[in-house]
C-alpha positions in Angstrom: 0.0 0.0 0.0 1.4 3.2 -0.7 1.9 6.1 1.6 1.1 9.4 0.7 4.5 10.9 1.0 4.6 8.1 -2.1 1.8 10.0 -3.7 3.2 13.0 -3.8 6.9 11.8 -5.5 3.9 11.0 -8.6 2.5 14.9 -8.8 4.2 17.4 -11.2 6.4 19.6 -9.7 5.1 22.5 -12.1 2.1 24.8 -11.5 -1.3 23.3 -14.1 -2.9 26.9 -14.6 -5.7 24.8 -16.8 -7.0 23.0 -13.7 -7.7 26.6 -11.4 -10.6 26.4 -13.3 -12.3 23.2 -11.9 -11.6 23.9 -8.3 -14.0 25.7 -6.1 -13.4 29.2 -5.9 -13.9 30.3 -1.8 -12.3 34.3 -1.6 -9.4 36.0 -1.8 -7.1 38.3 0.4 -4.8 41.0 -1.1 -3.1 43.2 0.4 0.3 45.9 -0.2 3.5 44.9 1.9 6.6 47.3 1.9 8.6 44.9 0.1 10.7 43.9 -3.1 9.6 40.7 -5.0 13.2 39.4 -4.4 12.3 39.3 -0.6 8.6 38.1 -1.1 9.8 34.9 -3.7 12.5 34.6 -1.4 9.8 34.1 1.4 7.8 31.4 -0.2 10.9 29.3 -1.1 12.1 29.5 2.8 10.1 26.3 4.4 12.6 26.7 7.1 11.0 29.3 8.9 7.2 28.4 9.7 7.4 27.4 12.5 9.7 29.4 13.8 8.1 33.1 12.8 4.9 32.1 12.7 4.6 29.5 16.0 0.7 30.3 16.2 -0.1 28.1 12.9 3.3 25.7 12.6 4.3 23.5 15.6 7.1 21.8 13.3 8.0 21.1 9.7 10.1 18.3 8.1 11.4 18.9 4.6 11.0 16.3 2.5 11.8 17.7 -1.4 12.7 20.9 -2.5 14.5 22.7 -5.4 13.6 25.3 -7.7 10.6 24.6 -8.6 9.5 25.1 -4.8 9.5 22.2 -1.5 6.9 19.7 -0.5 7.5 19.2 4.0 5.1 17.1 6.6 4.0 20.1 9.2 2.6 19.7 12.3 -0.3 22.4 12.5 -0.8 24.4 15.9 -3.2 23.0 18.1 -3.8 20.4 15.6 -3.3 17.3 18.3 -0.2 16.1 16.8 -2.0 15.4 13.2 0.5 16.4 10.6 -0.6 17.8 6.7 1.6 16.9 3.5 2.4 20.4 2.3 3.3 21.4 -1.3 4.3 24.6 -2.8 5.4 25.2 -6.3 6.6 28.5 -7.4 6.4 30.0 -11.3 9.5 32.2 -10.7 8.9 34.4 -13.6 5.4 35.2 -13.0 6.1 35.7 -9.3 3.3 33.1 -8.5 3.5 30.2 -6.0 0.6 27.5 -5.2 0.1 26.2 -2.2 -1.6 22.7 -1.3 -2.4 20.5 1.3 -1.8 17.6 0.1 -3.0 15.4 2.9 -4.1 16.3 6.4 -6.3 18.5 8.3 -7.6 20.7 5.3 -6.9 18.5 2.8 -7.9 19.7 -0.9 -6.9 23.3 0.1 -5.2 25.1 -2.1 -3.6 28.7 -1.8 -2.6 30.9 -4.6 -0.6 34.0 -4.4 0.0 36.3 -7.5 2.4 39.2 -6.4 3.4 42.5 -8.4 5.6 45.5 -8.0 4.2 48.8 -7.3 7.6 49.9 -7.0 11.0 49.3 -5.9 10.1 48.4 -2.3 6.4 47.8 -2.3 4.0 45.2 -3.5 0.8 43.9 -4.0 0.0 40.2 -3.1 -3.6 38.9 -4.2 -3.7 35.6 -2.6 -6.4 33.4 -3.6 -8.2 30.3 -1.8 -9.6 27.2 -3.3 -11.0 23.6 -2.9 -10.7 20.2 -4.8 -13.5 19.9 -3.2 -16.9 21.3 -3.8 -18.4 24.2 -1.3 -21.9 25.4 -1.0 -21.6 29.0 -1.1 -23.4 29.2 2.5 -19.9 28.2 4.0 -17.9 29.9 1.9 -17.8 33.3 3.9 -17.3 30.9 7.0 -14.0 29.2 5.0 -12.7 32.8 3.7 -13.2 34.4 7.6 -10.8 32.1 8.7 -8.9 31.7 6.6 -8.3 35.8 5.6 -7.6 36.0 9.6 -4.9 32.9 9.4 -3.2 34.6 6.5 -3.3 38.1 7.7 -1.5 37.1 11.0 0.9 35.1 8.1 2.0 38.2 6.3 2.0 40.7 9.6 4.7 38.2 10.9 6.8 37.8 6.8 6.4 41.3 6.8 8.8 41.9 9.9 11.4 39.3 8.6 11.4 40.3 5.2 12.2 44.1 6.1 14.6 42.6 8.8 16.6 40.7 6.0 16.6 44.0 3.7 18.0 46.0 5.9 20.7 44.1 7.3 21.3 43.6 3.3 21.7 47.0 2.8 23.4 47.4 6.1 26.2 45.3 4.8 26.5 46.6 1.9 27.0 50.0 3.0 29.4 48.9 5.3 31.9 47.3 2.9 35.5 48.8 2.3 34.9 51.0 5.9 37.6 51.2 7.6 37.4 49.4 11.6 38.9 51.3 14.2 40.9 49.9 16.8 38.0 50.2 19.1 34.5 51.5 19.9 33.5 53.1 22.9 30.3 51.4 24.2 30.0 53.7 27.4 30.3 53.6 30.9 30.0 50.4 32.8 27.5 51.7 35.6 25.1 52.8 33.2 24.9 49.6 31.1 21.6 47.3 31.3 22.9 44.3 33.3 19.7 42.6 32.8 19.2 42.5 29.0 21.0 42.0 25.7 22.7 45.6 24.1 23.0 45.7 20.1 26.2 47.8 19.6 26.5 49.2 15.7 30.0 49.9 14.9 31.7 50.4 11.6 31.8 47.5 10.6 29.9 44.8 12.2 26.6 44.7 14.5 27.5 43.1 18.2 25.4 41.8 20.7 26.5 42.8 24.7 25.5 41.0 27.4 26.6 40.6 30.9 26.8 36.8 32.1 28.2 36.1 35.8 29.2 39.6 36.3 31.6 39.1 33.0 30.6 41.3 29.6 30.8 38.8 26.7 30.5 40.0 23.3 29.0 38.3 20.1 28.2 38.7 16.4 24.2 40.4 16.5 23.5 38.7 13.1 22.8 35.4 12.0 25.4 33.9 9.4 22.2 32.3 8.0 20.2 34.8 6.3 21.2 38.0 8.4 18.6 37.2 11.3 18.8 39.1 14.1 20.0 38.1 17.8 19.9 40.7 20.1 15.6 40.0 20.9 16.5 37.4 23.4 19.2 36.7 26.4 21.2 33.3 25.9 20.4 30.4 27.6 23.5 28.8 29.2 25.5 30.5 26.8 23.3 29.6 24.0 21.5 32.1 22.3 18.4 31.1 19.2 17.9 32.8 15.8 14.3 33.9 15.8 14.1 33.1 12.0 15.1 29.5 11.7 15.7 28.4 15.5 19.7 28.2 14.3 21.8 27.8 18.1 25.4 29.5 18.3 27.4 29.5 21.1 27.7 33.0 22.3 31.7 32.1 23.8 33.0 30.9 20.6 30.6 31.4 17.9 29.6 27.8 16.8 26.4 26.8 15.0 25.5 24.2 17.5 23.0 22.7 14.6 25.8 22.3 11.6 23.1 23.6 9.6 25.5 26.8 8.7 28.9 28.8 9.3 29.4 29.7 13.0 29.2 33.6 14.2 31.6 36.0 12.8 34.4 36.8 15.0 33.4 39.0 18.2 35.1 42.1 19.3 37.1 41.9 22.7 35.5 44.1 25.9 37.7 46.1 27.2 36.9 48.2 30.1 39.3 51.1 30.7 38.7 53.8 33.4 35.2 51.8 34.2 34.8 52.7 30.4 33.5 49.9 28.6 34.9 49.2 24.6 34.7 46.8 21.9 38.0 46.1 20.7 38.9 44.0 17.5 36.6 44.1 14.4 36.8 41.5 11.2 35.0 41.8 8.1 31.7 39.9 7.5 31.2 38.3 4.3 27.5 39.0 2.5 24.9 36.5 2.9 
């Protein structure tokens, strides 16, 4: 007997426009996100990071395939009592279109479409589109599309904070290449830092995270080698501290990626505390992710 992780190794790994017809048409959602299509196509590739950035619909996701033409992952929805869904998404690159289905699961025959266009260099429109394989009386419909315009407008409130994230520490980067480093960078005076809480320190050349474990100033990269994701929202745990993107673990002493999933943290400033006069000492280039 096959499985249907079998089942779906048989369907096409392109989108059929010709079929949109035959499925049952419930709504739509659109909406304008501050945005470049390069960081909304980039989005919809990125499995990776459901459950992560958006915790209140994704308890977990195993990838199972996934190239260009998009991924197919078992996903454990929130709340869902442990029952799991066969997710597929396919992406037409060139039209900026993906499809969304699940395959198998709780709301299986859903389909999700999502046509995006530039209204300018950083802004778009998204017209996201929800279907059925299966027939529904148009009664339920507005039932269907209430929930599931309120699912995906809690989806793109939470992309829309990671995709700006990732664009700026982009252009952050960029901007910072060729600057010179200075010997060292004045943080300020060690009475009036936050003992409590984690301090992002800009310099130059690099973004740094500052935080004060057993009455000792450590100091580590504030950027995730992954994809730029930032790590100053959250103290580390017994020297550990979590990308909020991906769930990547570094420790914060020497900059491993606990998960060999990616490079470990780019090299970390010295503290120096001179005249109770707390400085960063030591900066190193970071290459562009």
């Amino acid at each position: 007997m096959s499985s249907p992780t079998d089942a779906l190794s048989q369907r096409p790994k392109q989108i059929n426009y010709q079929r949109i017809d035959g499925l049952s048409f419930i709504g739509n959602y659109t909406r304008e996100l501050p945005v470049n299509l390069v960081r909304m196509v980039e989005n919809a590739y990125d499995w990776e990071h459901l459950p992560c950035v958006h915790a209140s619909s994704f308890e977990s996701i195993e990838c199972l395939d996934e190239g260009s033409w998009g991924w197919r992952a078992s996903a454990v929805p929130t709340n869902s009592e442990g029952q799991s869904q066969l997710l597929e998404l396919l992406v037409d690159r060139d039209k900026h279109y993906w499809a969304t289905t699940i395959v198998a699961g709780p709301g299986e025959g859903v389909e999700i479409h999502t046509q995006a266009a530039a209204l300018g260099d950083n802004n778009i429109t998204i017209d996201v589109r929800f279907y059925s394989k299966d027939e529904i009386t148009e009664d339920l419909k507005p039932v269907y599309l209430d929930v599931l315009k309120a699912q995906y407008g809690v989806l793109y409130d939470e992309d829309e904070v990671l995709m700006q994230g990732r664009q700026a520490a982009l252009d952050q980067q960029l901007a910072r290449r060729g600057a010179e480093a200075p010997r060292r960078t004045r943080v300020g005076a060690v009475a009036e830092l936050d003992t409590t809480t984690v301090t992002r320190v800009e310099t130059s050349n690099g973004s740094y995270c500052l935080y004060c474990s057993d009455g000792k100033w450590i100091a580590y990269s504030a950027i995730c080698p992954h994809l730029l994701g930032p790590l100053e929202h959250s103290a580390p745990d017994n020297g550990i501290v979590q990308c909020p993107w991906h769930g990547y673990r570094f420790d914060i002493h020497n900059g491993n990626n606990l998960d060999s999933k990616c490079r470990g943290l780019s090299t970390a400033p010295v503290v120096e505390i001179e005249d109770s006069v707390l400085y960063l000492c030591h900066q190193s280039e970071e290459p562009l992710a």
